[in-house]
N, C-alpha and C positions, 0 to 999 in steps of 0.2 A: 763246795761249788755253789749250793744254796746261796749260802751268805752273800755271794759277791754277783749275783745277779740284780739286775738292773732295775730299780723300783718300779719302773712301769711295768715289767716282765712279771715283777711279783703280786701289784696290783689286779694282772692282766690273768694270773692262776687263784687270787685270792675270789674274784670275780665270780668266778668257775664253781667256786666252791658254795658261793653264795645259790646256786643255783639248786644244789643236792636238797632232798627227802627233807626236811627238817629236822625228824631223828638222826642223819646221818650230819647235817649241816655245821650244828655248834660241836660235835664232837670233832670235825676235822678242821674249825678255823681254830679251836683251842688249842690243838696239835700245832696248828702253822702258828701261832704263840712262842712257842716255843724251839722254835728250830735259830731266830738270833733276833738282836735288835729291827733290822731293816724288817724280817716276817712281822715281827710284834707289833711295831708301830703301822702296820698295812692292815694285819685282820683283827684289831681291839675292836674298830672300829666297825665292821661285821659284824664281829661278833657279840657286841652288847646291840647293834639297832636292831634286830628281832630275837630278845632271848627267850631262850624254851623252859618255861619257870612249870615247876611240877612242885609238888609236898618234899619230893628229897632233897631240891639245893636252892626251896624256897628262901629260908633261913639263910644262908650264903649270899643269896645274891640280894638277901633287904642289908646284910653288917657292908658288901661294895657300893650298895647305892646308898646308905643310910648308916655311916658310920658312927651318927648320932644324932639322939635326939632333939640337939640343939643347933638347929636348921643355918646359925652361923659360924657352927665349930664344924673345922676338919671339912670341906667341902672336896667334894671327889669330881675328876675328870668326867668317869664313867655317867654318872648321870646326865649327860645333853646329847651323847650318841644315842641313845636308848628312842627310838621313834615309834615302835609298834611295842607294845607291853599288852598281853592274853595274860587276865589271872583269872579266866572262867574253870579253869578247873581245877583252882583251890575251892574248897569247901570250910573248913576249920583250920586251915592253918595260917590265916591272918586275923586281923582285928578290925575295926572300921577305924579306929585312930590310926593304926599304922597303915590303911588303904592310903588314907586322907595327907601323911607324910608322905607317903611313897611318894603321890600326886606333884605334890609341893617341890621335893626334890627333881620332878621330871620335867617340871613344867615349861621349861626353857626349849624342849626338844620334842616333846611328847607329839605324835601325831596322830594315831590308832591306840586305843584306849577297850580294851575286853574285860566290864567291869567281873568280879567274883561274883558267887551268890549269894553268902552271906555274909560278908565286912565290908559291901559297899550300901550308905543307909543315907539319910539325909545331911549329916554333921562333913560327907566326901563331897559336898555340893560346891562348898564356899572352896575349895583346894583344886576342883575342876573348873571352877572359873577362871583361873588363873593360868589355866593352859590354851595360850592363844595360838597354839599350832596345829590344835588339834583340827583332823578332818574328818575321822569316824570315831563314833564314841554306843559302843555295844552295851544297854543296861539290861537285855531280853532277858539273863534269868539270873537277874536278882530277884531277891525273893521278897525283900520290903517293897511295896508297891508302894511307889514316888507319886505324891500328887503334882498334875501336870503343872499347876502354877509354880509350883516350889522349884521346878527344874526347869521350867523354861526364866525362871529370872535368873537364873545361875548360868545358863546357855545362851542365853539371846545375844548375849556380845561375843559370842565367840567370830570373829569376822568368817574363818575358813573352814568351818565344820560344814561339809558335806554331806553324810551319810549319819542317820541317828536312829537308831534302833533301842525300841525302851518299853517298860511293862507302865501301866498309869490306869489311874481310878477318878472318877467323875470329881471335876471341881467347879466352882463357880468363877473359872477364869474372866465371863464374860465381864464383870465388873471390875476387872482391871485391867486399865487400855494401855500401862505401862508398860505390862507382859506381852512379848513380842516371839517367833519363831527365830532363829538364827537367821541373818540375809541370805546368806550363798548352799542353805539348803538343799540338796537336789532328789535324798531317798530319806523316804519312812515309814518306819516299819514299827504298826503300834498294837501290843496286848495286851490284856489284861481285862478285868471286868468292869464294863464302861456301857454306858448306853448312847443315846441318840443325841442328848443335849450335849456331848461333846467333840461332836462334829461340826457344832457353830465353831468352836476356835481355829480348828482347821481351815476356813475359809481367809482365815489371816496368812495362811502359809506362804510364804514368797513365791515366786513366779518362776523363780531357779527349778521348783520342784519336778521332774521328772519319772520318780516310781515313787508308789504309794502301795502300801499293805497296811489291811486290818485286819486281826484274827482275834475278835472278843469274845468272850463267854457269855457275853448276854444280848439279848436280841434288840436290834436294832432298825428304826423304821425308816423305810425306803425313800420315804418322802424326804427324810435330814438327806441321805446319801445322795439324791439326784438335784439337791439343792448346794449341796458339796461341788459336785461335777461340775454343773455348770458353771462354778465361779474358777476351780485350777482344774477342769478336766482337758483343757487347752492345749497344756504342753505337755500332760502324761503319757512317757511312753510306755507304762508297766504299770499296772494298776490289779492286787489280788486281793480279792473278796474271800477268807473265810470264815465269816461272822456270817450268824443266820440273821435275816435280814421279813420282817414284816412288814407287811401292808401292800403287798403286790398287786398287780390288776393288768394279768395277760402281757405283761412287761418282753418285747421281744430284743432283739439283739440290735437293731435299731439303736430301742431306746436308749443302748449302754454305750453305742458305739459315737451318735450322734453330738455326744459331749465330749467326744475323744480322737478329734481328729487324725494327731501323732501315734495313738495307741499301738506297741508292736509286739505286748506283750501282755494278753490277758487270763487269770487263776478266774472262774465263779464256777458257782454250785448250776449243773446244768437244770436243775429245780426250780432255780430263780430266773430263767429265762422261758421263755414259753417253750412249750414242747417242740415244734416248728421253729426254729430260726430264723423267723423273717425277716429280710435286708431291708421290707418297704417300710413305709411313711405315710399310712391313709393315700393308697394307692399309690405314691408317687416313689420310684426307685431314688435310694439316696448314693448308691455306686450302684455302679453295672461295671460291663467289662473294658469299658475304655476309661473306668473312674475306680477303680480298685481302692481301696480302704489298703492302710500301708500292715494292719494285722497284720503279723507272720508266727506268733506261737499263742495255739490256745490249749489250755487246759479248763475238763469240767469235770465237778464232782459230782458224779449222779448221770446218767445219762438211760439212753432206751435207745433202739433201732430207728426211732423215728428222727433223733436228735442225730445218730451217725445221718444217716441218709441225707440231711438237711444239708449237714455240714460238706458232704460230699459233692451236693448241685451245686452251694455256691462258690465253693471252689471251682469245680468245671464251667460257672457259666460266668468265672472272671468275678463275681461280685467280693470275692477274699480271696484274689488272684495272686495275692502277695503271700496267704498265710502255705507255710512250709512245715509246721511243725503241730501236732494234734494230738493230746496226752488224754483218754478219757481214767479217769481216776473212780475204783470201787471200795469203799470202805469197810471197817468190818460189822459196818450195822446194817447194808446192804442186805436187803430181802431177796429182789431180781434174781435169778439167775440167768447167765448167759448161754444164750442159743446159738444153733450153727448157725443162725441168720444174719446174730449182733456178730458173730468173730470173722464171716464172708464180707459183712458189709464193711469193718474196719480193714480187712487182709486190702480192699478195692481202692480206700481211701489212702491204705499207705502205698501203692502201687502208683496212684497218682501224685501222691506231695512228692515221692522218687523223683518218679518223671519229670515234676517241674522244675525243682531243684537240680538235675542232669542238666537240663533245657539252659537254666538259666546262665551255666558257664560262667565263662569270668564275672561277670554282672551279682554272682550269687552272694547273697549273705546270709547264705548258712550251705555247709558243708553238705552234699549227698548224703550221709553217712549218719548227719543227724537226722533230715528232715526224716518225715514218714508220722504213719498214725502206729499208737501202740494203747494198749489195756495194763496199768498199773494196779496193783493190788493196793491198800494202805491198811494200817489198823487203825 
């Protein structure tokens, strides 16, 4: 009876399938493979665009998509359904030549790109450029740190890359104006051990740009960073600081919020803000309650009762009448200990993000269930 069901009916259960656990996913479209032609030719196609590549059926699945070496011999179907390819948790069981083939053969299709940690190096750059589909391209732990010149002349044409998350070390980018960011840019997420002078490049980044993360290893001065902001803090809706960050001078929440009009989603070290979270501007309020700032999740690493409390007024007196969601984060170099005082004052805060989040009803954008304040442990 299988067999003779109607290919929309098949398409309409292969669907379904697409939808399961990922460990359970490519095991049941490869079942539905094999039940006749009309299954086979519905979930091939599932079933190579997100495969679940591990150390056991690595090997297998480079002789399907790379039945050889010789990029004009023997070309396979298989290779242009293939659209999301994770090889972050191989370790040694590829090469950088055979990263660099794989690329080659995908590149008609490729969309989502999770490079490995050690077989993706500079020789997979020139094979990535060739993937003009791609829209998210993941190089966070690779472990050769990519100079960012070398990767951005290898990316900058990519017309649809969206999302680019990558490790990078300090280069003299500024003296080559050819090296450009990708146009349609809109997240970035950058680490590695880098300092302040390369946050001038940054200031080239498209307009598309929307989140932005840095988490460097080495300390970086505030003065590049608030000279950042104000050229793309415009239309940042997400923006996480966790690089420690020098040269401060009583910097309040103001100051970070003021280059950040769209902000809706901000990570900083509550250290780097003044103790008090002041909303003003040398007296003059920059929101109050009939002009709320669109914030609605913050997280701070570091915080004290006086940083709860702050954030508590200006929520009730409308000045972050939109923020719903309140993460304060303790690390495990944290001195502090927490008092009945700090755990009463956050129990009060998440009592109220409830409230407004209830309040807010269909209007809400964010579920009751998420908002609220809580205390995160981290190491």
């Amino acid at each position: 009876m299988a067999a003779t069901l109607p290919p929309e009916i098949i398409l309409h259960i292969v669907s379904h399938i697409e939808r399961l656990p990922w460990h359970l996913r490519q095991r049941e479209l490869w079942a539905a493979t094999l039940v006749s032609r009309s299954w086979y030719f519905a979930a091939v196609p599932a079933l190579y665009h997100t495969p679940s590549i591990s150390s056991k059926n690595f090997t297998r699945f480079v002789r399907t998509i790379c039945p050889s070496i010789n990029a004009h011999i023997r070309r396979t179907k298989f290779s242009t359904m293939v659209k999301n390819l994770n090889m972050s948790s191989l370790i040694h069981d590829s090469s950088r030549s055979l990263t660099a083939r794989i690329l080659i053969r995908l590149k008609e299709g490729l969309e989502v790109f999770d490079a490995p940690r050690t077989s993706f190096a500079i020789n997979c750059l020139a094979a990535l450029s060739k993937c003009q589909h791609l829209r998210q391209l993941n190089l966070i732990l690779v472990t050769e740190t990519l100079s960012l010149r070398q990767l951005l002349h290898s990316i900058s044409k990519l017309p649809r890359l969206e999302s680019l998350s990558m490790r990078c070390k300090d280069a003299p980018v500024a003296n080559h104006p050819d090296v450009s960011w990708p146009p349609s840019l809109k997240s970035l997420e950058v680490s590695g051990s880098f300092t302040s002078r390369i946050l001038d490049h940054f200031r080239l980044l498209p307009r598309t740009l929307t989140s932005l993360t840095i988490d460097g290893t080495s300390q970086i001065d505030y003065g590049a960073l608030e000279a950042l902001l104000k050229v793309i803090g415009h239309g940042l809706e997400s923006l996480h600081l966790r690089s420690y960050f020098i040269g401060f001078h009583n910097e309040t929440l103001s100051d970070w919020l003021r280059h950040l009009p769209k902000l809706k989603s901000l990570y900083v070290s509550g250290s780097q803000i003044g103790g008090s979270l002041n909303i003003s501007d040398g007296g003059k309020r920059l929101y109050d309650s009939h002009n709320s700032h669109p914030l609605k999740q913050l997280e701070l690493e570091g915080f004290d009762l006086e940083i709860i409390e702050s954030v508590f007024d200006l929520v009730a007196d409308g000045y972050l009448g939109c923020l719903r969601q309140v993460i304060f984060i303790r690390t495990s170099c944290t001195t502090r200990r927490l008092t009945r005082h700090d755990l009463q004052s956050v129990h009060e805060l998440d009592d109220l993000l409830r409230a407004l989040a209830r309040e807010d009803g269909t209007r809400a954008s964010m579920e009751e269930d998420q908002a609220g304040a809580e205390i995160v442990e981290m190491c």
